[in-house]
C-alpha positions in Angstrom: 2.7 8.3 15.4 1.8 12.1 15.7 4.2 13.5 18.7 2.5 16.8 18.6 -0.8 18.2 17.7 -1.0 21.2 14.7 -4.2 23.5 15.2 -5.1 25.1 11.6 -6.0 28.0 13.9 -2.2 28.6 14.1 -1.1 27.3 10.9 -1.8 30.0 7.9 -2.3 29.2 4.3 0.9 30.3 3.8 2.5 27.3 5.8 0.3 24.4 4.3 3.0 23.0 1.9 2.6 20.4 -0.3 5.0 17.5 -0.5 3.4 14.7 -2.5 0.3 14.1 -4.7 -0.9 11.8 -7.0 -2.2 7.3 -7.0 -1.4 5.8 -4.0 -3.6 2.8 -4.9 -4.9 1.0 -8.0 -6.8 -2.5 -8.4 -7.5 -3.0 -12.2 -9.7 -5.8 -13.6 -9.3 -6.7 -16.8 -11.8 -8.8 -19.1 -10.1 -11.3 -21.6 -10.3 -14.9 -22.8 -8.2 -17.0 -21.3 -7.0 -20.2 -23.1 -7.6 -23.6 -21.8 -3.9 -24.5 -22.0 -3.0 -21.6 -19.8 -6.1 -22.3 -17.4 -4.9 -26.1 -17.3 -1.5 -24.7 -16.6 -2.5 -22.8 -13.9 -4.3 -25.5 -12.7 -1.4 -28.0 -12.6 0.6 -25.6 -10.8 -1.9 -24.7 -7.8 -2.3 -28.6 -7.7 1.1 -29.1 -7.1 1.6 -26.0 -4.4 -1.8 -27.8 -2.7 0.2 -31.2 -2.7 3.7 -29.7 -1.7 1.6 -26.9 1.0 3.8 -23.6 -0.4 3.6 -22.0 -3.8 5.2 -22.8 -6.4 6.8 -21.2 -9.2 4.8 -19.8 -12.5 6.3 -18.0 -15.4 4.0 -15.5 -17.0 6.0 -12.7 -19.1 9.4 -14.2 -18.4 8.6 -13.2 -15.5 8.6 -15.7 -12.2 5.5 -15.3 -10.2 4.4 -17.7 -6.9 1.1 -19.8 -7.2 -0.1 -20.1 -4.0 -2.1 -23.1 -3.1 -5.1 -20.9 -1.5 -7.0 -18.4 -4.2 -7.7 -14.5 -3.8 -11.4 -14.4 -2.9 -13.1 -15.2 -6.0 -10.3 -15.6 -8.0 -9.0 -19.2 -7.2 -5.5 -19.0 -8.8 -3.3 -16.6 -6.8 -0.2 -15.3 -8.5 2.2 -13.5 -5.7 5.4 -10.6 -7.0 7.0 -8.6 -4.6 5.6 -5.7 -7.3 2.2 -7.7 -7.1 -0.9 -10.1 -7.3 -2.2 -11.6 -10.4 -5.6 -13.3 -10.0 -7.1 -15.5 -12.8 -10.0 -17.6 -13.6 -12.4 -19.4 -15.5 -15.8 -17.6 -14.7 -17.6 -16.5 -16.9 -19.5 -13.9 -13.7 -16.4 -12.1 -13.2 -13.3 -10.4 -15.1 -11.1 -13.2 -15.7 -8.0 -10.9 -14.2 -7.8 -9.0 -11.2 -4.3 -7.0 -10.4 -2.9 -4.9 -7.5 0.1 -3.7 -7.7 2.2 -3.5 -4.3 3.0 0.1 -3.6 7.0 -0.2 -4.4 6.6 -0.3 -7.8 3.2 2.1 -8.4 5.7 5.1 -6.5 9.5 3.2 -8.3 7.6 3.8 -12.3 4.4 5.5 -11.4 0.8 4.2 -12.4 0.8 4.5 -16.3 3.9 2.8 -16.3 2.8 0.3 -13.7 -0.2 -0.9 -15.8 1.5 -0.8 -19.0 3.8 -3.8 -17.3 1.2 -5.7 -16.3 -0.5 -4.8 -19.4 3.0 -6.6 -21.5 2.9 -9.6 -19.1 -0.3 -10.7 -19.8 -0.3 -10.0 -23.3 1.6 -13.0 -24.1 -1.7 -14.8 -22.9 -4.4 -12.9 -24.3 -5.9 -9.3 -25.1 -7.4 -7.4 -22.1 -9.2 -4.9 -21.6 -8.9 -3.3 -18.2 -11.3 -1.1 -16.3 -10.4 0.5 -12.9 -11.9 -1.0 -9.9 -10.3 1.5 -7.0 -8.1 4.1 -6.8 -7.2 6.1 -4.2 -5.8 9.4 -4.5 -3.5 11.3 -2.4 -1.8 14.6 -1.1 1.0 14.4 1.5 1.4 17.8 3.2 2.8 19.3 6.6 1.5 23.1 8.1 -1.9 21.3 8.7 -3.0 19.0 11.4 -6.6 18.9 13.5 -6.4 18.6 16.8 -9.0 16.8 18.7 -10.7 20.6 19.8 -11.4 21.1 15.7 -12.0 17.8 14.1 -15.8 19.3 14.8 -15.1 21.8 11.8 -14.9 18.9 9.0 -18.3 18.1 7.1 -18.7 15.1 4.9 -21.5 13.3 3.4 -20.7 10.2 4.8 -22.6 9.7 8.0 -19.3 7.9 9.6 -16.4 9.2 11.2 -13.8 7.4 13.2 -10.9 8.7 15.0 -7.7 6.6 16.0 -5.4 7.3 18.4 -2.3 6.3 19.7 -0.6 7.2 23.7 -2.9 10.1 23.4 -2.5 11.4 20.4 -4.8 12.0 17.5 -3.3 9.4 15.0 -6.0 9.9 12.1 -9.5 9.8 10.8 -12.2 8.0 8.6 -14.4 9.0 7.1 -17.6 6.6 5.6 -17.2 2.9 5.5 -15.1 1.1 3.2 -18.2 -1.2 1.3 -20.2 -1.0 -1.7 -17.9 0.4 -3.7 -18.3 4.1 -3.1 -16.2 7.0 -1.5 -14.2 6.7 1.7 -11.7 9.2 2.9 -8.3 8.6 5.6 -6.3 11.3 7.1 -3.3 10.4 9.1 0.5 11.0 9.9 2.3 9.7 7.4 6.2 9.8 8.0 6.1 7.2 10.9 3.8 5.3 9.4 6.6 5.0 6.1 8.9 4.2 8.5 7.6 1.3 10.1 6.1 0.0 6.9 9.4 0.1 4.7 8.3 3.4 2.6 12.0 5.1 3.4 11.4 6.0 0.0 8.6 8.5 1.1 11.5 10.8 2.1 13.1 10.8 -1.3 9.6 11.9 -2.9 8.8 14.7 -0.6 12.4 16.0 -0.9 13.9 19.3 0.3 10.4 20.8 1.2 10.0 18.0 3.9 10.8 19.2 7.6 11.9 16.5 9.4 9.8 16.7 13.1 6.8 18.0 11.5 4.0 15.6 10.9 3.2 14.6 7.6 -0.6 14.8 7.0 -1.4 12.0 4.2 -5.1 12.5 2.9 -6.8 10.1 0.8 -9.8 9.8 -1.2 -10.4 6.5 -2.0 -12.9 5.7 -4.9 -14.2 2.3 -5.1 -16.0 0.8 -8.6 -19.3 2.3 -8.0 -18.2 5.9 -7.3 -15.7 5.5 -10.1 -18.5 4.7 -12.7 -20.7 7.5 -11.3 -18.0 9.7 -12.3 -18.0 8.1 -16.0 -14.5 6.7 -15.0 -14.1 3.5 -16.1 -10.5 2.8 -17.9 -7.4 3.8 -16.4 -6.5 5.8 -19.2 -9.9 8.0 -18.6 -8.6 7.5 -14.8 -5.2 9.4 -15.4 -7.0 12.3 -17.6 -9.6 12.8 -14.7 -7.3 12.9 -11.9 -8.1 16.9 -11.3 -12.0 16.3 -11.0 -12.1 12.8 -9.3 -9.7 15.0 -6.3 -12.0 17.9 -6.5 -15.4 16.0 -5.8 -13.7 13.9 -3.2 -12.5 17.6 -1.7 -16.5 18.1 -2.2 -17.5 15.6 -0.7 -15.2 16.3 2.4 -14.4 19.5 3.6 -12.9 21.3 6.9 -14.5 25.0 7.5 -13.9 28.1 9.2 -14.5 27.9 12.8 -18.4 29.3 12.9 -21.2 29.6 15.9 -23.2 28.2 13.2 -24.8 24.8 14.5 -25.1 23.9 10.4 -21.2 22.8 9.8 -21.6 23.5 6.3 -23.0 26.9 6.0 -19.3 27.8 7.6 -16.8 29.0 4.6 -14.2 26.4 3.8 -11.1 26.8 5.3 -8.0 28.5 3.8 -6.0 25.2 4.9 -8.6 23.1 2.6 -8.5 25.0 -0.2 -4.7 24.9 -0.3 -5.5 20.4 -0.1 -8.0 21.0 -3.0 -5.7 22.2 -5.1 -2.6 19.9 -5.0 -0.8 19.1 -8.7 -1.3 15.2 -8.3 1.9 15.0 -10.0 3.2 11.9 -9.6 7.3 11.5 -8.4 8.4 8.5 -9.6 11.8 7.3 -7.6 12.8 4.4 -9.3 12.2 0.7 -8.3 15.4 0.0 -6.7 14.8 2.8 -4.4 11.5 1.7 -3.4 13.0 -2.1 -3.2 15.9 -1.1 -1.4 13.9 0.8 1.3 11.3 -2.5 1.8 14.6 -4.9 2.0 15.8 -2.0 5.1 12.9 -2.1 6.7 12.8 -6.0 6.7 16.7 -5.6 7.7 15.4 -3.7 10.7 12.5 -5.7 11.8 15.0 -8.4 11.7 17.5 -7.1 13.8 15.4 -6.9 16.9 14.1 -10.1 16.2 17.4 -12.0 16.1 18.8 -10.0 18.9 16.0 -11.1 21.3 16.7 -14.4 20.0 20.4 -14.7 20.4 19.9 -12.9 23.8 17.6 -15.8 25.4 19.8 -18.4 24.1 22.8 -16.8 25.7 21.3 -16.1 28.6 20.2 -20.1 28.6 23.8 -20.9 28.4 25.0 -18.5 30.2 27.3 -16.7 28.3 27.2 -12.7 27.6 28.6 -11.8 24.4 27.6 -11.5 20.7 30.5 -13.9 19.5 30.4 -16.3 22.6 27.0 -16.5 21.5 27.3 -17.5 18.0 29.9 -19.9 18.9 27.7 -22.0 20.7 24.9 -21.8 17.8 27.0 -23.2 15.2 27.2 -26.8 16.8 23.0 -26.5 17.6 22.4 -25.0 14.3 24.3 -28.0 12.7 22.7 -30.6 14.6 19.5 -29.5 13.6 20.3 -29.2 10.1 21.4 -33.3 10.3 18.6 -33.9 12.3 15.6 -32.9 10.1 17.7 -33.6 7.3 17.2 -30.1 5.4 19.9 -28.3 4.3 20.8 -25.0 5.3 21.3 -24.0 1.8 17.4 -25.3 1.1 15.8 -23.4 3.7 17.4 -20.1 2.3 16.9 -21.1 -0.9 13.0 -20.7 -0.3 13.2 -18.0 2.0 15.0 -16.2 -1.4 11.8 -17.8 -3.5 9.3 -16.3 -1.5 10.9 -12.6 -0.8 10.9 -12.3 -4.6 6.8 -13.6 -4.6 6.9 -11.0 -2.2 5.2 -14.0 0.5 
């Protein structure tokens, strides 16, 4: 959440600093042939998480996915990572793979490495050959933050903008409408947003150049399979080696001018502050997985804690007692008692709580 507002009017060029830039997103599709073992594989497994109403596991790789017992859209056999989903089938209308890779491990190895190890785990299966179905690039920055008296001063060929707010404050923009496979663009704070979503990480990447109390502005330009192919980008390898021009037409295509009496927007010079944005590295800062692991499991830690305090509050208030170990105490015997009366194991029920943090379900 954005506790202040920043008015480029009073932030120079010389103040817009760049903390991050580089993939935040990538989906990859990948055409192969798929053998009818593994097909009838994957089938017996989804069968038996349909049966059994949870997923079960799958090795692919050596490593241990989750099948789920519902599909991914087309895709009707779902394979769940905490690093990410695997989608497979037998159509002969679509890729027979779809991946997305969850954000902790595109920012713990960065995105070449990320779809070299999907690349390895299905090679074991068959040959692929990927193409890039969205990507969305990024640039973290502080010095630069439109307030709601200048978001008037951004021009964009997308005939949609929406604004969010939060308690009164301007939280973020979009622009154009995420469909059809084109160009949409996001603006927002980005530090409390890391926070509440486990990317503790976040803080690591933007290192000493960060100011903590300053809002983060993350902006992203989000290219979707049609705009991707309009720009002759079709393999992630020709996706890394046009990182520079994909950010500058999406800078293009979006832009935030001088302040102008000029009813035509964008007739008005581009901003200092913009031009600083267009020309970010898009160097990617790797911070190792078990950074970016360690900051999801702390943010589940937290989310946690409030939840078992409210919890453990209620029932001591319903037995009247008012301490922590009082508390537990009394749980012990109801916990028990449960455990004998729906005849499950404690043990069992962490057991698959373990199974599904590591299918990231």
């Amino acid at each position: 959440m954005v506790t202040r507002s920043f008015s480029s009017d009073s932030n120079p060029l010389s103040v817009v600093r760049e903390l991050a830039s580089g993939i935040d997103s990538l989906y990859l599709s990948g055409r192969a042939v798929l053998p009818d073992s593994f097909l009838e594989r994957l089938e017996r497994a989804r069968s038996r998480a349909l049966e059994g109403r949870e997923p079960v596991g799958f090795s692919l790789g050596g490593v241990e996915f989750g099948v789920t017992p519902f599909g991914w859209g087309r895709y009707p056999y779902r394979l769940s990572h905490e690093y990410g989903l695997i989608g497979f089938t037998s159509s002969d209308h679509l890729p027979a793979v779809r991946v997305q890779p969850k954000a902790q491990l595109l920012h713990g190895i960065g995105p070449e490495a990320t779809v070299e190890t999907f690349s390895s785990l299905i090679a074991e299966i068959a040959a692929v050959e990927w193409s890039v179905s969205r990507a969305d690039l990024f640039a973290d920055l502080q010095g630069f933050w439109p307030d709601a008296n200048t978001r008037d001063r951004f021009v964009c060929r997308a005939r949609t903008l929406t604004t969010y707010e939060e308690a009164g404050d301007l939280t973020g923009f979009q622009f154009g409408k995420r469909r059809g496979g084109g160009i949409t663009a996001r603006m927002y704070e980005k530090s409390g947003q890391a926070r509440k979503s486990g990317g503790d990480y976040w803080f690591d990447i933007w290192g000493e150049s960060y100011r903590p109390g300053e809002p983060v502005t993350r902006v992203e330009i989000e290219y979707g399979r049609k705009a991707l192919h309009q720009c002759d980008v079709t393999t992630p390898e020709e996706l890394f080696a046009n990182l520079a021009g994909l950010w500058g037409y999406g800078t293009e295509w979006l832009s935030y001018r001088q302040a102008s009496t000029d009813k035509n927007r964008s007739r008005a010079p581009v901003a200092p502050e913009w031009e600083a944005i267009r020309n970010v590295s898009l160097r990617d800062r790797p911070v190792t997985i078990e950074r970016t692991t360690a900051s999801k499991a702390a943010a589940s830690e937290r989310q946690m804690k409030q939840a078992l305090c409210g919890w453990l509050a209620s029932f001591a208030a319903f037995r009247n007692v008012d301490s922590i170990g009082a508390s537990l105490d009394l749980l012990d015997p109801v916990l028990r008692d449960y455990e004998r009366e729906t005849g499950i194991p404690f043990s069992t029920r962490v057991h698959k709580k373990r199974r599904k943090q590591d299918w990231g379900l």
